[in-house]
N, C-alpha and C positions, 0 to 999 in steps of 0.2 A: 504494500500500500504506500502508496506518496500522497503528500499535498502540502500547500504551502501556508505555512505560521509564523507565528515575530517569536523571537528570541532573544531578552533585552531589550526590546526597540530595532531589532535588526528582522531584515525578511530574509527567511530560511524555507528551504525546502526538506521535508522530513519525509525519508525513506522506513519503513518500518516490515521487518523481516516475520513476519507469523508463519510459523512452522518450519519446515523443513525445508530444502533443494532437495530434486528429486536425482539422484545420482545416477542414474541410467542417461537424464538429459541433463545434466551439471551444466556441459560447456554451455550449454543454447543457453540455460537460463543464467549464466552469471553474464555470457555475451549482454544479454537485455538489460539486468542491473549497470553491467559497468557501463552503456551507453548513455543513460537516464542520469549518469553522477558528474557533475561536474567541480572542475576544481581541483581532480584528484593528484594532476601532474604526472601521470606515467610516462618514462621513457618513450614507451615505442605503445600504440594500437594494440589493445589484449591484455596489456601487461597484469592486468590485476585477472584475469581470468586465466593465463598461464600460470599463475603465479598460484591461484587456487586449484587449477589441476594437477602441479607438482604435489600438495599436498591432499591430496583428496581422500587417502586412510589418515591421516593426521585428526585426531578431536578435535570439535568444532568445526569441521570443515564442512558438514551437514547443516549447519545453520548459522544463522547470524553471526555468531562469538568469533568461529573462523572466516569470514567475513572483515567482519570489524577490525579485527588484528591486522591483519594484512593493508585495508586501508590506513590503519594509523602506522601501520612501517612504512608506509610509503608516503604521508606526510610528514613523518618522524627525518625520514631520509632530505624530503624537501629542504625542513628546516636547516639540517647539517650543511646541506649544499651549499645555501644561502650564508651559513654561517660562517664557515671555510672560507667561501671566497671571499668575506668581508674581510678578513685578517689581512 
């Protein structure tokens, strides 16, 4: 489910993950999430859906939680970037 809310006084878009990924179509369905997210900064087109089929036995990878992670590594990563080359 999506749709759009204030958060602090800022307009946000909320994704919200109820239930599972169905793991026989994983790829098709993270393809759709990660096209709907913006912001996210991937390297390269997929990254966050390659990047959730590398771990696809990993816990959490079934729902949200393995989701989530992987999103904030990869603005986790952003920050660093930005930080690095401020030096």
């Amino acid at each position: 489910k999506m749709y759009d809310d204030d958060w602090f006084g800022s307009a946000v878009t909320v994704v919200e993950m109820d239930g599972e990924i169905d793991m026989d179509n994983m790829e098709a369905q993270l393809k759709m999430i990660e096209e709907n997210m913006e912001g996210l900064n991937a390297k390269s087109k997929g990254e966050l859906t390659e990047a959730m089929l590398k771990l696809k036995s990993s816990p959490g990878s079934q729902n949200g939680t393995g989701l989530l992670q992987t999103v904030i590594a990869m603005k986790v990563r952003e920050i660093y970037e930005k930080l690095s080359a401020w030096r």
